[in-house]
N, C-alpha and C positions, 0 to 999 in steps of 0.2 A: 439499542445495542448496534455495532459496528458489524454492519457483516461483509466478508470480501467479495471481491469481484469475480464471478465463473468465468469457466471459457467461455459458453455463451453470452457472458457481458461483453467478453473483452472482444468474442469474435464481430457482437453488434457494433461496437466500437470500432474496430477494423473498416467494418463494411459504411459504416457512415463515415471516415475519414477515405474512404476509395469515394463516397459518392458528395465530397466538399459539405457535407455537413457540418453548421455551426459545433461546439462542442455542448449547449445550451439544448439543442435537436437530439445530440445523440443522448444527452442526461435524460430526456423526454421519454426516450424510446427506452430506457433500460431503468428508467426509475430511481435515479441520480441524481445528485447535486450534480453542476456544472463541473464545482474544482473538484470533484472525484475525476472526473475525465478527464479534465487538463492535465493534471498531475499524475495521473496513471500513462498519459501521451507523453507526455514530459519524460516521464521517468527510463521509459522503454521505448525510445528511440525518434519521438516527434510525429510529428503529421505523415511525412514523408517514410520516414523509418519503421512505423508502428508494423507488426505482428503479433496476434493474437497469440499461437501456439508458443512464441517465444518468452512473448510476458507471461505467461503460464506457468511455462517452466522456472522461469529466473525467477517470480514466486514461491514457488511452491519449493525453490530450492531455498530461499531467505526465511521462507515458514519451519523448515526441516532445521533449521542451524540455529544449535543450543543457545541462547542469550545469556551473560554471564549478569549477577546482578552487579549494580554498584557496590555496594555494601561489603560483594565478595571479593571487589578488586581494588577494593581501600579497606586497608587493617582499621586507620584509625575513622575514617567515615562510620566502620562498622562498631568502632567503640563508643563511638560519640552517639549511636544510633543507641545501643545497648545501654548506656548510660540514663540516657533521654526516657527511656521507656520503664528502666527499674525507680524513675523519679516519680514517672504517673503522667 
């Protein structure tokens, strides 16, 4: 199961991009794959950019915000769906 990143991941994160740590080093120390870190740096600002409290927030605000399904934003995707299922 996929579990997300705390602040204390993201703050470990932080602090091994302030000390030139590989991304491969900070996955070590926080118990990660590599592309979780890259992509979590990537996403929230780079090497250079990265803050901890920031990606926290901008998180925890993408986690709060309802996801619409497909299904509910296509009539006929949802017919085609409904159809498919009363076949078996």
């Amino acid at each position: 199961m996929r579990r997300m990143l705390t602040l204390a991941d993201r703050e470990e994160i932080s602090r091994g991009l302030a000390e030139s740590l590989e991304y491969k080093e900070i996955a070590v120390l926080i118990g990660r794959d590599p592309s979780i870190v890259s992509r979590e740096v990537a996403r929230h600002g780079g090497r250079r950019g990265y803050r901890a409290v920031v990606a926290e927030r901008v998180a925890a605000a993408a986690r709060s915000r309802p996801r619409v399904m497909a299904v509910d934003r296509s009539p006929g995707l949802r017919s085609l769906v409904l159809g498919l299922l009363r076949l078996g």
